[in-house]
Backbone of each chain as ProteinMPNN parsed JSONL, in Angstrom:
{"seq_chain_A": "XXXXXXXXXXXXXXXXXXXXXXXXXXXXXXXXXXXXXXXXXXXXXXXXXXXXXXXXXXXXXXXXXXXXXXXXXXXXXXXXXXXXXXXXXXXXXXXXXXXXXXXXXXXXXXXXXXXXXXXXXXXXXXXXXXXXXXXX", "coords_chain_A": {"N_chain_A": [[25.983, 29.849, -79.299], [25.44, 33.168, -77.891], [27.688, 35.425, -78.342], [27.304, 38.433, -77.917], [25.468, 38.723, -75.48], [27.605, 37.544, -73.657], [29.184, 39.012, -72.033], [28.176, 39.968, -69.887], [27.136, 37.693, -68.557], [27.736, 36.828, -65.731], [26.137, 38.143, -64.139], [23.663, 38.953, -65.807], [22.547, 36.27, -65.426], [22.021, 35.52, -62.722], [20.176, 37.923, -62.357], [17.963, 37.303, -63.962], [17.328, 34.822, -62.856], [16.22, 35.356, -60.35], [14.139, 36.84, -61.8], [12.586, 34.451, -62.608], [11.662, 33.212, -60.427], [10.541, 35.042, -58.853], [8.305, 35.479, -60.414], [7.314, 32.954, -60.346], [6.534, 32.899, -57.28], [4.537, 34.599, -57.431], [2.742, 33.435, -59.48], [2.42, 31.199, -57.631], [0.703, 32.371, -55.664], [-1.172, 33.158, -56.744], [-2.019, 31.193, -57.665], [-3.256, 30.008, -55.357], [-4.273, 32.235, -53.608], [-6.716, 32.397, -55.832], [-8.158, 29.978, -55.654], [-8.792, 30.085, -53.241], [-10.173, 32.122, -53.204], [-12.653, 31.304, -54.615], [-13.968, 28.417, -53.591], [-14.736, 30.421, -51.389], [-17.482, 31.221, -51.796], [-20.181, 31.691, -53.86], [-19.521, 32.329, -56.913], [-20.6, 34.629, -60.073], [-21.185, 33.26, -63.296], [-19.346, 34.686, -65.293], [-17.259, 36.621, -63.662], [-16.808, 34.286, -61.945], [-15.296, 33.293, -63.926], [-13.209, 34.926, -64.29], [-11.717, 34.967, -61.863], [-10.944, 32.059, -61.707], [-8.993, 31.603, -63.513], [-6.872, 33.689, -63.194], [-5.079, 32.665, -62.66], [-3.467, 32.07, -64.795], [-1.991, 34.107, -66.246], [0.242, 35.097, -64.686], [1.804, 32.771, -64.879], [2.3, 32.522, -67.368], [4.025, 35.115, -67.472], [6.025, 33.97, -65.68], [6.993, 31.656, -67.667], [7.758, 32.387, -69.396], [10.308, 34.616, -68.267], [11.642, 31.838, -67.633], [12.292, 31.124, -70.144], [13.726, 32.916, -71.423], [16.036, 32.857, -69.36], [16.983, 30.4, -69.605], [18.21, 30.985, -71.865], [20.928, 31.96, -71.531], [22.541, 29.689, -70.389], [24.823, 27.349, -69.873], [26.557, 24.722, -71.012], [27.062, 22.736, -69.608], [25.166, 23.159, -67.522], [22.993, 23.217, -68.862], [22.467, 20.55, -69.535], [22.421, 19.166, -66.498], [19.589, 20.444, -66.471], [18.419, 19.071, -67.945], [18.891, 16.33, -67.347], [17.355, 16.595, -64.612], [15.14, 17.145, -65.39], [13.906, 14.815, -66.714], [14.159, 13.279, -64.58], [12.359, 14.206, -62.9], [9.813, 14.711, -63.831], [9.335, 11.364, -64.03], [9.108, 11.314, -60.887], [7.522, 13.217, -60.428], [4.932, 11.996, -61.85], [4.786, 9.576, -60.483], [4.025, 10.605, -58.073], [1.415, 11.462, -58.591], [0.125, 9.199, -59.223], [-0.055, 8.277, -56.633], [-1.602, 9.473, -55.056], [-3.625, 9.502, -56.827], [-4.601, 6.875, -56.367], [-4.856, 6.414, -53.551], [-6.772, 8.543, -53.289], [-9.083, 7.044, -54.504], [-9.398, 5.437, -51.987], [-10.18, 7.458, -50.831], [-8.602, 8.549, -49.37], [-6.98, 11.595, -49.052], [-8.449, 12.639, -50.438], [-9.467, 15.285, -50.677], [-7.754, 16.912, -52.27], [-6.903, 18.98, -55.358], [-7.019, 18.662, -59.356], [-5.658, 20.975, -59.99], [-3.831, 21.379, -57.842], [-1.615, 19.827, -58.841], [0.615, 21.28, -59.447], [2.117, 21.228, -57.417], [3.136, 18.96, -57.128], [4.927, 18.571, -59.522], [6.578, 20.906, -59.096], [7.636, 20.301, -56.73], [8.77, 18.073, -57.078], [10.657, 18.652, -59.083], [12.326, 20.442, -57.887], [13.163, 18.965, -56.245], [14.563, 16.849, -58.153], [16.104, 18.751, -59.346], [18.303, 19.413, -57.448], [19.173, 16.93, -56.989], [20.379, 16.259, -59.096], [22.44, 18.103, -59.606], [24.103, 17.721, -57.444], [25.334, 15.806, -58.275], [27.364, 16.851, -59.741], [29.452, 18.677, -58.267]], "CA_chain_A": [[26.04, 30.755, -78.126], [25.21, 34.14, -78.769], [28.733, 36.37, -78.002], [26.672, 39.592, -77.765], [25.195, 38.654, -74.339], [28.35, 36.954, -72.662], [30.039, 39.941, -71.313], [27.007, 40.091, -68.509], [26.6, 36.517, -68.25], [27.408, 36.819, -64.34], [24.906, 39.52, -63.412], [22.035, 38.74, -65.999], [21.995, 34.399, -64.911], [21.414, 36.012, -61.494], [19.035, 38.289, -62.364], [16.946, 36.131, -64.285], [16.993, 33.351, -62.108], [15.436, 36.33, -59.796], [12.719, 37.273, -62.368], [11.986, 32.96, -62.508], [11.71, 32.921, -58.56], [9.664, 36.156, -58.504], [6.963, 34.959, -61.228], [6.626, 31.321, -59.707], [5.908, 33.016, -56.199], [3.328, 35.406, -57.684], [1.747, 32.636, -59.365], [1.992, 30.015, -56.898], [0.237, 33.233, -54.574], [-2.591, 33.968, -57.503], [-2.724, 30.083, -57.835], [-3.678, 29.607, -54.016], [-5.687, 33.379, -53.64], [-7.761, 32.169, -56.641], [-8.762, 28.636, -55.208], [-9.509, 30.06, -51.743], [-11.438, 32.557, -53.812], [-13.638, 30.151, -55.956], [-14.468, 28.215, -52.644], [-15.309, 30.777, -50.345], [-18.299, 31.798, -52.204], [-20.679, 31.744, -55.396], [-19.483, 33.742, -58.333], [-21.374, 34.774, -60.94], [-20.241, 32.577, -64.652], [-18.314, 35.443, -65.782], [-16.657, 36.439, -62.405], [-16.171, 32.721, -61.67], [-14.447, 32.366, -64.745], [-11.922, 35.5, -64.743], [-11.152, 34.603, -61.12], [-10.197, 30.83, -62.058], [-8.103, 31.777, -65.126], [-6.433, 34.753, -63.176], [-3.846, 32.527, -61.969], [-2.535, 31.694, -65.93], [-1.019, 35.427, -66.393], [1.671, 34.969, -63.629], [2.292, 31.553, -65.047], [2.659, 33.227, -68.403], [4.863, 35.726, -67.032], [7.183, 32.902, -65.656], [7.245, 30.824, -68.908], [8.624, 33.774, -70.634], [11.596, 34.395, -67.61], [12.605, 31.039, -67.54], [12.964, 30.961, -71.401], [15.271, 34.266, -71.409], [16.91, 32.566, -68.324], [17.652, 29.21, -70.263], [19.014, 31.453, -73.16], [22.029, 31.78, -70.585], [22.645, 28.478, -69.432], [26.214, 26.742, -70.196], [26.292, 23.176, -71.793], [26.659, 21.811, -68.38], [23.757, 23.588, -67.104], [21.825, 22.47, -69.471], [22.555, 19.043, -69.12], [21.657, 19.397, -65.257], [18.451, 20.437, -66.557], [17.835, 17.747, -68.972], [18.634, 15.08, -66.531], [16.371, 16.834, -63.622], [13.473, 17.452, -65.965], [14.165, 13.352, -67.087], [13.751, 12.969, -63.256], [10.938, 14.923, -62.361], [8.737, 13.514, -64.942], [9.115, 10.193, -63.401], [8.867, 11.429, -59.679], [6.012, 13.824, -60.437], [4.368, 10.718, -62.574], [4.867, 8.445, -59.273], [3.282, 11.279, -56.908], [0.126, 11.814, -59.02], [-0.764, 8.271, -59.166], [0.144, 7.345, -55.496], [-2.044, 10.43, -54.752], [-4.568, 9.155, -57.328], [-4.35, 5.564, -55.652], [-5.039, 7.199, -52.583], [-8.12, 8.785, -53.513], [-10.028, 6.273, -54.347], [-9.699, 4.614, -50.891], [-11.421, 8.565, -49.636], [-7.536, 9.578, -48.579], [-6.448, 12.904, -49.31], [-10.481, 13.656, -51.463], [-9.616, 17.326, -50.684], [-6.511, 17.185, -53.352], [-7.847, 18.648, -56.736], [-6.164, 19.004, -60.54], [-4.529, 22.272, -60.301], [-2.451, 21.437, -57.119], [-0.363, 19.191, -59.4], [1.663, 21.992, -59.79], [2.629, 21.003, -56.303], [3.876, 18.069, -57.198], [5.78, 18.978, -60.267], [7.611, 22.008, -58.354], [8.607, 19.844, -55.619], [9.698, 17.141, -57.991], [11.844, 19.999, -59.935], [13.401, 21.189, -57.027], [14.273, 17.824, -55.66], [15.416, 16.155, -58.889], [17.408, 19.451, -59.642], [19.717, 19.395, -56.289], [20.099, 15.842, -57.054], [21.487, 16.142, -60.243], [23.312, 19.04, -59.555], [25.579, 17.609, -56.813], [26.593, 15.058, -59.193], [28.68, 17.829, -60.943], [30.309, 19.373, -57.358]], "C_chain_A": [[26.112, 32.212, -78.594], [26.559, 35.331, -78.007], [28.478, 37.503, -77.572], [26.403, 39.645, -76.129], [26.216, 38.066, -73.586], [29.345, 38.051, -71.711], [29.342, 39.891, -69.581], [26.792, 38.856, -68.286], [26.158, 36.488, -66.652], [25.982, 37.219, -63.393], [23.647, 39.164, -63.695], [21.584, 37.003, -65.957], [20.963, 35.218, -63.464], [19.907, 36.705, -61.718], [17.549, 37.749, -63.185], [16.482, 35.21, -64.336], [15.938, 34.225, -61.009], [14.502, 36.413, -60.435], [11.5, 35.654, -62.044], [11.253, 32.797, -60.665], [10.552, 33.976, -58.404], [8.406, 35.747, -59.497], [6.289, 33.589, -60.072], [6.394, 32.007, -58.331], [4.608, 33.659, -56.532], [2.269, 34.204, -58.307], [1.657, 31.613, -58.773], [0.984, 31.143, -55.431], [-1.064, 33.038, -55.567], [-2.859, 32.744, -57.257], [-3.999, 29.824, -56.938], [-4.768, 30.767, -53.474], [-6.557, 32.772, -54.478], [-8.548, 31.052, -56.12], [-9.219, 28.733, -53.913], [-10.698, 30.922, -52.324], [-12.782, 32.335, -53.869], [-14.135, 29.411, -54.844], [-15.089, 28.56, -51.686], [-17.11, 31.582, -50.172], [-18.7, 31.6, -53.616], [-20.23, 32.848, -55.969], [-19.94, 33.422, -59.472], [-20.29, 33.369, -62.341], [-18.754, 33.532, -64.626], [-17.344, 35.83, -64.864], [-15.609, 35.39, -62.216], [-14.893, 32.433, -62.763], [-12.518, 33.444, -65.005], [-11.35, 34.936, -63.217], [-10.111, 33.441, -61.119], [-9.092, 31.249, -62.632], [-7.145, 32.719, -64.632], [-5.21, 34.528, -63.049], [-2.613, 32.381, -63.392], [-1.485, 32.896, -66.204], [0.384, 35.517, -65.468], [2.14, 33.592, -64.217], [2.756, 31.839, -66.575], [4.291, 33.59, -68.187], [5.969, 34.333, -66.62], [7.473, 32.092, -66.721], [8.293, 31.268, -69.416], [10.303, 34.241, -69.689], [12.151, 33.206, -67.924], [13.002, 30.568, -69.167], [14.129, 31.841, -72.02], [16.122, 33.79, -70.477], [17.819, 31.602, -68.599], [18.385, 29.392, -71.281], [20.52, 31.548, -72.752], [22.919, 30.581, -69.91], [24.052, 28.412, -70.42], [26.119, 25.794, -70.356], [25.834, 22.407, -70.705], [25.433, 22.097, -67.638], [22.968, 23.341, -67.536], [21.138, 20.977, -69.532], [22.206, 18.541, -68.102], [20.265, 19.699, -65.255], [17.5, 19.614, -66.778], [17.56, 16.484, -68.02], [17.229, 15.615, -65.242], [15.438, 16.926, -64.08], [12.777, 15.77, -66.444], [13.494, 13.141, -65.071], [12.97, 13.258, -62.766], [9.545, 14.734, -63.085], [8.542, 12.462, -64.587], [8.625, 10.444, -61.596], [7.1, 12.11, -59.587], [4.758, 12.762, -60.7], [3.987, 9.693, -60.884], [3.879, 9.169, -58.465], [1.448, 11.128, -57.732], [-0.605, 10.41, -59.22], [-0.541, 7.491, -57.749], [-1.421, 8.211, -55.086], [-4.17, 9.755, -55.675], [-5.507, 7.664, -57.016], [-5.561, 5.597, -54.488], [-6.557, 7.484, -52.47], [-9.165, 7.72, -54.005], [-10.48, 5.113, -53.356], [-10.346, 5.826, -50.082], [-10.213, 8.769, -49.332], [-7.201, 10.526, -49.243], [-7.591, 13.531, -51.006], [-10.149, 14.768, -51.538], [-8.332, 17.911, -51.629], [-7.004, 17.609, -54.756], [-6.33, 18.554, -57.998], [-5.234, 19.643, -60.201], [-3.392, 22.342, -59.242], [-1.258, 20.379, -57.209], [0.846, 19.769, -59.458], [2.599, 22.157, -58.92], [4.112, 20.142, -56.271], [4.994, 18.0, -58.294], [6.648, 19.792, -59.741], [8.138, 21.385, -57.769], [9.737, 18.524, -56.852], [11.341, 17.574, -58.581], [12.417, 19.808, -59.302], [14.164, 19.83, -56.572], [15.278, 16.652, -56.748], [16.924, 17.086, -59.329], [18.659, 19.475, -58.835], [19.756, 18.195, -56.306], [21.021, 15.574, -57.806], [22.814, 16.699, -60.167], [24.487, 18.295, -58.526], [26.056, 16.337, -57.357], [27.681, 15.446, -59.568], [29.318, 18.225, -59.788], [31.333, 18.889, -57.086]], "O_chain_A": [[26.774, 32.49, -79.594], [26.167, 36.047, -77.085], [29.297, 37.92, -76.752], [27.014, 40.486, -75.469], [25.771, 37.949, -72.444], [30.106, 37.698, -70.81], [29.908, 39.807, -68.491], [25.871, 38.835, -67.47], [25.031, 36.285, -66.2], [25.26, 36.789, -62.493], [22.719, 39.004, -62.903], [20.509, 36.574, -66.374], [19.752, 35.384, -63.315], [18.82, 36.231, -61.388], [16.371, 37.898, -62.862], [15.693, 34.655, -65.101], [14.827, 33.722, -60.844], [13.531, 36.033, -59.78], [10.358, 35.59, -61.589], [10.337, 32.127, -60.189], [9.583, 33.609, -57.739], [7.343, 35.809, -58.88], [5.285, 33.431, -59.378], [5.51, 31.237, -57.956], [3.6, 33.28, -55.936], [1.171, 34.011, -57.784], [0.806, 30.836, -59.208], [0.678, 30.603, -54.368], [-2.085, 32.712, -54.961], [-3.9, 32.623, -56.613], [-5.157, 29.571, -57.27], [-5.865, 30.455, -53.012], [-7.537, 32.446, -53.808], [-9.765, 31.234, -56.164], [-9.882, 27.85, -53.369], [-11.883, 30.67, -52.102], [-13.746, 32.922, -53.377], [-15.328, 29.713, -54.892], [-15.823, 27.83, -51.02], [-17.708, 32.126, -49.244], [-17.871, 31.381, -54.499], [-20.442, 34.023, -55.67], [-19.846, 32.303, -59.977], [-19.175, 32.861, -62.222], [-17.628, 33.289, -64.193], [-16.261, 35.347, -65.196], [-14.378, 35.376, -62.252], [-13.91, 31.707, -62.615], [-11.421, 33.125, -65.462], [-10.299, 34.323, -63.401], [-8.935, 33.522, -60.764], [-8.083, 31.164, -61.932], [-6.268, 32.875, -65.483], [-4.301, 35.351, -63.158], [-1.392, 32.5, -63.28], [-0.286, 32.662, -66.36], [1.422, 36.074, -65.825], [3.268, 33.376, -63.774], [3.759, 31.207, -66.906], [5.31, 32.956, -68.459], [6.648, 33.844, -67.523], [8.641, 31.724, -66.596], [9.37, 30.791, -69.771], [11.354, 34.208, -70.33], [13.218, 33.292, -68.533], [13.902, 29.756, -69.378], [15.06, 31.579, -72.781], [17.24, 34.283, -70.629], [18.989, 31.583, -68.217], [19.114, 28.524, -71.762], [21.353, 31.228, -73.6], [23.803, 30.694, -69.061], [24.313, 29.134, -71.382], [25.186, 25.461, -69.625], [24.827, 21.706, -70.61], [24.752, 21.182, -67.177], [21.948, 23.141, -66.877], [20.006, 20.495, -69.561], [21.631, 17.459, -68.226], [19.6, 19.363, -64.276], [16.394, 19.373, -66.296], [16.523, 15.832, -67.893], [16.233, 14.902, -65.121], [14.489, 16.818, -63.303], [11.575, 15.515, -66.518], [12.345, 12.87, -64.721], [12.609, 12.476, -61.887], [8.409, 14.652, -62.616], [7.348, 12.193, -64.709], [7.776, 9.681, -61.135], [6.057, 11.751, -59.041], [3.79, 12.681, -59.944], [2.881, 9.315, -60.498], [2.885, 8.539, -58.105], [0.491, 10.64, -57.132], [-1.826, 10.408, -59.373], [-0.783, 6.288, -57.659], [-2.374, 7.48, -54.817], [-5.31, 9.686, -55.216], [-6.677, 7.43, -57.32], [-6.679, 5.08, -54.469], [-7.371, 6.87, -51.781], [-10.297, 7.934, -53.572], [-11.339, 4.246, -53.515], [-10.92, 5.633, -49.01], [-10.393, 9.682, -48.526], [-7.081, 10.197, -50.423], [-7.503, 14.292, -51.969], [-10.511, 15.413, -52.521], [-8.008, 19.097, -51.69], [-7.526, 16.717, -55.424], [-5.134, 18.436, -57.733], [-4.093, 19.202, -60.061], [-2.352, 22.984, -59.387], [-0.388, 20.069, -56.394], [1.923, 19.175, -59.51], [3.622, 22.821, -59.09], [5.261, 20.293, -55.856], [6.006, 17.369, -57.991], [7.795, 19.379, -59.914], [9.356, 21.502, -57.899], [10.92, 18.363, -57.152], [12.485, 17.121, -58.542], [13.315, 19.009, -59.567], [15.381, 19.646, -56.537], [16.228, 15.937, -56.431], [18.08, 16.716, -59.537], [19.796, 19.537, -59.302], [20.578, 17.875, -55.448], [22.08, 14.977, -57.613], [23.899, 16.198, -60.462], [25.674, 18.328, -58.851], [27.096, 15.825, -56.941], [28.725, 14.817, -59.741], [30.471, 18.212, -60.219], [32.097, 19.458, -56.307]]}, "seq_chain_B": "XXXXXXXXXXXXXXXXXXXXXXXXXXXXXXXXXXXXXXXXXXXXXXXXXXXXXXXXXXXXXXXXXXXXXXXXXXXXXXX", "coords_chain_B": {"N_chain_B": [[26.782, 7.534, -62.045], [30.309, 6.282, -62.502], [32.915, 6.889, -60.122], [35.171, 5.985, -59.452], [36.965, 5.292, -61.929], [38.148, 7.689, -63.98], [37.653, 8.524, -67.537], [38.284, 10.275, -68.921], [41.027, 12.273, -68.482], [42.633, 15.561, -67.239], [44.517, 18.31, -67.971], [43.466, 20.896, -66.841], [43.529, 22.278, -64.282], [46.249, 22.385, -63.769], [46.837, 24.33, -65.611], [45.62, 26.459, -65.825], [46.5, 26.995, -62.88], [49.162, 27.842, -63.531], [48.784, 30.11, -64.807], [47.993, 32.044, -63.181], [45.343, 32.253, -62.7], [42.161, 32.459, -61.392], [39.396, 30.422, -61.06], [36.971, 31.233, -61.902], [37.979, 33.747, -63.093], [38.828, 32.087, -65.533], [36.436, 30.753, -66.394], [35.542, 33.277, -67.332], [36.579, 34.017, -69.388], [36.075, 31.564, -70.851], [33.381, 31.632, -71.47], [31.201, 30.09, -69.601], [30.113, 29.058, -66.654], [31.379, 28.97, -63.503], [30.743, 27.195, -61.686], [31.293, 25.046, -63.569], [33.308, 25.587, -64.943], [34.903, 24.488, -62.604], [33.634, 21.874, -62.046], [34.734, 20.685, -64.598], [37.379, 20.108, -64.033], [37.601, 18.62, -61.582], [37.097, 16.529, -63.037], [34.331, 15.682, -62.935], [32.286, 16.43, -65.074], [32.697, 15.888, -68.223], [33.761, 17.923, -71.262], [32.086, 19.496, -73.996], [32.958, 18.863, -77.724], [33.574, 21.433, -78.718], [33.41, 22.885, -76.73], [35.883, 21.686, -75.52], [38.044, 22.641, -77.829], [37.563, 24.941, -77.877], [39.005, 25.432, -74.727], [41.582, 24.451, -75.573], [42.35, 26.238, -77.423], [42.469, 28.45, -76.256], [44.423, 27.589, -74.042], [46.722, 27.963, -75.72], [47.221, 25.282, -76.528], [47.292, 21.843, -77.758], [44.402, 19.693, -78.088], [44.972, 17.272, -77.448], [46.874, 17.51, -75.518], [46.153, 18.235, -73.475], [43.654, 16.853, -72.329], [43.448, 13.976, -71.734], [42.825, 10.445, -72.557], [41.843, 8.078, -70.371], [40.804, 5.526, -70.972], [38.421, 3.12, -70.911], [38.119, 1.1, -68.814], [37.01, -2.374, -67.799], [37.246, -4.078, -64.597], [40.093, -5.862, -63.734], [40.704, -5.757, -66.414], [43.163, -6.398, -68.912], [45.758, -4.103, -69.964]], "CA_chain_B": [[28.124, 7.566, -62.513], [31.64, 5.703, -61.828], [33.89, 7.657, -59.702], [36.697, 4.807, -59.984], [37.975, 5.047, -63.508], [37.919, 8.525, -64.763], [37.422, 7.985, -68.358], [39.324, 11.611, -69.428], [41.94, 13.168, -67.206], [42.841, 16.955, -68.278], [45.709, 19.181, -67.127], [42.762, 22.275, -66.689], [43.797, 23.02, -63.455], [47.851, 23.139, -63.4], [47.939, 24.941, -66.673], [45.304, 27.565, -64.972], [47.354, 27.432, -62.056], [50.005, 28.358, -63.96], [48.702, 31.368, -65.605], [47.82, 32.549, -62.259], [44.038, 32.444, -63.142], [40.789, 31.718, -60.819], [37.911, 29.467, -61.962], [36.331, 32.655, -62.428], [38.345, 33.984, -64.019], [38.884, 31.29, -66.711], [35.273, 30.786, -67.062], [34.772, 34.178, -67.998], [37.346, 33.594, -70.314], [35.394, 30.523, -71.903], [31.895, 32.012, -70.997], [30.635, 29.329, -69.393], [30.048, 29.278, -65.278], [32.375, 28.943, -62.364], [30.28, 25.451, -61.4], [31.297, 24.36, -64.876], [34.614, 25.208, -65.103], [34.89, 23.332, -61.474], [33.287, 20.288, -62.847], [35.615, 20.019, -65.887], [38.735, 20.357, -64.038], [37.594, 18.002, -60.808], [36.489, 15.343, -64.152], [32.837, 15.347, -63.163], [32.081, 16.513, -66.08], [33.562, 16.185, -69.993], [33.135, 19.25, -72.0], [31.422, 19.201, -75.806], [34.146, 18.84, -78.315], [33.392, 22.872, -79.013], [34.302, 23.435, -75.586], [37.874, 21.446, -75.085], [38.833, 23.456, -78.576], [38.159, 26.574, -77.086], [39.912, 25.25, -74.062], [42.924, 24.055, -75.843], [42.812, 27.506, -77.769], [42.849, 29.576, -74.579], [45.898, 27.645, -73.504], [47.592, 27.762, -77.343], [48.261, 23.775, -76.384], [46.556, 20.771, -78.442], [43.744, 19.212, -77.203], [45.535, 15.876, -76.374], [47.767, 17.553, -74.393], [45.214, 19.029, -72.057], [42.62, 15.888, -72.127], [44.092, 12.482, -71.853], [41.904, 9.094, -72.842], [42.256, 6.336, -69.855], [40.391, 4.462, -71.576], [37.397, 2.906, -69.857], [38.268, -0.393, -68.568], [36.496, -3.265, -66.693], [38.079, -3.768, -63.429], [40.713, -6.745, -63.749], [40.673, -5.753, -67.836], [44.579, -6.27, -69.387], [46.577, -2.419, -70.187]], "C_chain_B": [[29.028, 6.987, -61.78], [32.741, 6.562, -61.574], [35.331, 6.91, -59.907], [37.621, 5.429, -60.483], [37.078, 6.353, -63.902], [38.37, 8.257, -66.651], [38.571, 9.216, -69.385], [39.807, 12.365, -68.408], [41.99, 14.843, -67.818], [43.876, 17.385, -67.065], [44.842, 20.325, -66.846], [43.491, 23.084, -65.703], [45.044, 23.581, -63.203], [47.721, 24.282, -64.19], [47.175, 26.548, -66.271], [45.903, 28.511, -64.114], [48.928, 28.805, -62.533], [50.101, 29.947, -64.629], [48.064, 32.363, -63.911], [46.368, 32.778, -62.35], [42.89, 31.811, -61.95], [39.948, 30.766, -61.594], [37.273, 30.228, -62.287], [36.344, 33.051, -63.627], [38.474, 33.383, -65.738], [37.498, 30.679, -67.316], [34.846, 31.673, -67.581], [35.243, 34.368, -69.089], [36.661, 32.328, -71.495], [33.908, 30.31, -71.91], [30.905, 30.525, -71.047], [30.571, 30.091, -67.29], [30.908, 28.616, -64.847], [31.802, 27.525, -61.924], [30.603, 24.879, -62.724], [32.474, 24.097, -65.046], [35.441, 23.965, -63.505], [34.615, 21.876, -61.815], [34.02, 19.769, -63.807], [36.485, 19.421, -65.087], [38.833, 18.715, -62.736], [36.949, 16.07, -61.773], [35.107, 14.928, -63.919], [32.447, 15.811, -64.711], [32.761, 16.595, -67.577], [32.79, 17.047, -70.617], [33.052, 18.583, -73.408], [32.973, 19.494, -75.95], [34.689, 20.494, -78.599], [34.484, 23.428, -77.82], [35.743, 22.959, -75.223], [38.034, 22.092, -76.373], [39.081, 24.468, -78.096], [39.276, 26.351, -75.992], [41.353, 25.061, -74.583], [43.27, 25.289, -76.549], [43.411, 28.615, -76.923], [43.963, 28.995, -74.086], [47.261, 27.734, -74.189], [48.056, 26.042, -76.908], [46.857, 23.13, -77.401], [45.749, 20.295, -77.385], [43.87, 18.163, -76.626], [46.456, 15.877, -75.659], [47.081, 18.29, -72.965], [43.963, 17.781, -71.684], [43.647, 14.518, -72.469], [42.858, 11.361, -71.763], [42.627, 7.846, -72.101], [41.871, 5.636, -70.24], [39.378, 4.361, -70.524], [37.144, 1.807, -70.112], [37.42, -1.013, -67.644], [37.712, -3.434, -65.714], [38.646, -5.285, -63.864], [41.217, -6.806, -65.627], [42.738, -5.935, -68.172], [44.141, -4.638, -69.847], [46.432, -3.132, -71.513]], "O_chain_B": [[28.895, 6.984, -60.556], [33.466, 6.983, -62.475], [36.338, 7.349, -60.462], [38.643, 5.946, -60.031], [35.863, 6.354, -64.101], [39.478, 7.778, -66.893], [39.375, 8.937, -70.274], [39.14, 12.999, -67.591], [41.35, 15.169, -68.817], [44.022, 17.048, -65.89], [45.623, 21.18, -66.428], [43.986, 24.187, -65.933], [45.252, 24.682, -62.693], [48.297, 25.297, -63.798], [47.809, 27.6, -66.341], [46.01, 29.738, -64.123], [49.377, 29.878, -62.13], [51.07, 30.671, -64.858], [47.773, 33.55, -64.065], [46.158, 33.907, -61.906], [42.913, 30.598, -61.741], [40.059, 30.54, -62.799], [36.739, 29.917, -63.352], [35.628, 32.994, -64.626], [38.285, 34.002, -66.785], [37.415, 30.213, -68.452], [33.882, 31.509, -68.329], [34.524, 34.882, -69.946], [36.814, 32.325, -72.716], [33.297, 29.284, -72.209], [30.224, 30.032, -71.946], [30.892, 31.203, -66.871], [31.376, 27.683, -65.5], [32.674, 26.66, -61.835], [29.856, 23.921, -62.919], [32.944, 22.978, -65.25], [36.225, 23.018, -63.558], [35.415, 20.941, -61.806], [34.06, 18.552, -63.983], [36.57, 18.2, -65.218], [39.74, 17.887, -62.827], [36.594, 14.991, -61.299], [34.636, 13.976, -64.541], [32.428, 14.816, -65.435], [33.377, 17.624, -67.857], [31.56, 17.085, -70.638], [33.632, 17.595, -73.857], [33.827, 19.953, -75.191], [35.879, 20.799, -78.683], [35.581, 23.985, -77.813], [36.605, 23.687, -74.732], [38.881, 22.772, -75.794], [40.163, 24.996, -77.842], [40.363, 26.908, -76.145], [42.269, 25.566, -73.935], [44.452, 25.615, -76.432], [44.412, 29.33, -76.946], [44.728, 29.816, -73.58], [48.396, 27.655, -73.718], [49.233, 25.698, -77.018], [45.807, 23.707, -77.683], [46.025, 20.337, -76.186], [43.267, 17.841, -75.602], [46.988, 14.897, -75.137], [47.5, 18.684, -71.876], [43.378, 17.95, -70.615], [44.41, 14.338, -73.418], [42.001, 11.485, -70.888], [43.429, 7.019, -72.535], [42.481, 4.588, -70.026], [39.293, 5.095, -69.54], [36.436, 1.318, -70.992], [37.03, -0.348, -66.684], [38.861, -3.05, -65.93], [37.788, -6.024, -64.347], [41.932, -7.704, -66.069], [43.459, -5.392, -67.334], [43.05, -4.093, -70.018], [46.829, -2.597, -72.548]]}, "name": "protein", "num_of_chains": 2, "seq": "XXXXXXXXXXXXXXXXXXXXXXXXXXXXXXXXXXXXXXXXXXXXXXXXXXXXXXXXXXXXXXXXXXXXXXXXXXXXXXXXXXXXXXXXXXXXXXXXXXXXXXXXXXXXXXXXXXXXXXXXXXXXXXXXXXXXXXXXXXXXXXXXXXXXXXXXXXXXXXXXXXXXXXXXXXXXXXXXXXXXXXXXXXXXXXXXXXXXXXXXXXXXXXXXXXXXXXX"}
């Protein structure tokens, strides 16, 4: 644990649970601008291809918060992680092949790749407030 | 998890009490979080061995006088 940073622990968890929250909206915004994009019209190769790709830089950007954010965490917090990320791996896993199931009877055709990230987020969020009120 | 049979009891909270201290407070004291130090004290959670030293340092007591081992019995098991 690095002693240097614990004086601020309070302030900078907060605020860099803020930076995590503020990336993942920007790129769950570029994700969803880019894919209405790319549909609503032909773009050129090159075009086509910075548009697609535009959404990775905000997803960047969040990588990099929630790794300064996890530098903060407390044993038990971490452990809340471990188990919810253990859980969301299996839930996410379950969604993408009910989903994949699905599609090949023609239900929900209009689902592509990239809005896995759907199903992983929600997974997150719902394995994390399960874990978590284990510990309350 | 088995709510039952807590497996380690701890005195966290009297000896807190006693110092007149918040959960806050005593987490900022063992820089961890206020949901953490809550979780020790209510026995959801057992702290790394790191963490009951510090704890038992911060209260100058031994650590088997602040964590107690019920043991972790089957139900009908002999004491």
């Amino acid at each position: 644990m690095d002693e240097r940073r614990e004086p601020e622990r309070g302030a900078s968890c907060r605020q860099r649970s803020r930076a995590v929250l503020a990336w993942s909206l920007v790129a769950a915004g570029a994700l969803i601008a880019s894919s209405a994009l790319l549909v609503s019209r032909e773009w050129g190769t090159g075009l086509g291809l910075v548009i697609a790709l535009a959404p990775v830089l905000p997803f960047v950007g969040m990588f990099f918060a929630l790794r300064r954010s996890m530098a903060l965490l407390d044993e038990m917090q971490k452990k809340i992680q471990l188990e919810a990320l253990a859980l969301c791996v299996v839930l996410a896993s379950v969604i993408c092949v009910v989903i994949g199931q699905l599609q090949k009877l023609g239900i929900g055709s209009g689902l592509d790749l990239s809005m896995g990230w759907v199903a992983i987020a929600g997974s997150y969020i719902a394995s994390y407030l399960l874990v978590r009120s284990r510990y309350r | 998890m088995r709510e039952a049979t807590r497996a380690v009891e701890n005195q966290i909270r009297a000896l807190r009490g006693g110092l007149g201290w918040s959960q806050g407070e005593l987490a900022k004291r063992l820089r961890v979080s206020r949901q953490t130090v809550n979780a020790i004290e209510t026995g959801r959670y057992d702290p790394s061995l790191p963490l009951a030293f510090k704890i038992a340092r911060l209260f100058e007591r031994r650590i088997e006088e602040i964590f107690e081992d019920r043991g972790d019995k089957a139900p009908g098991e002999d004491a």
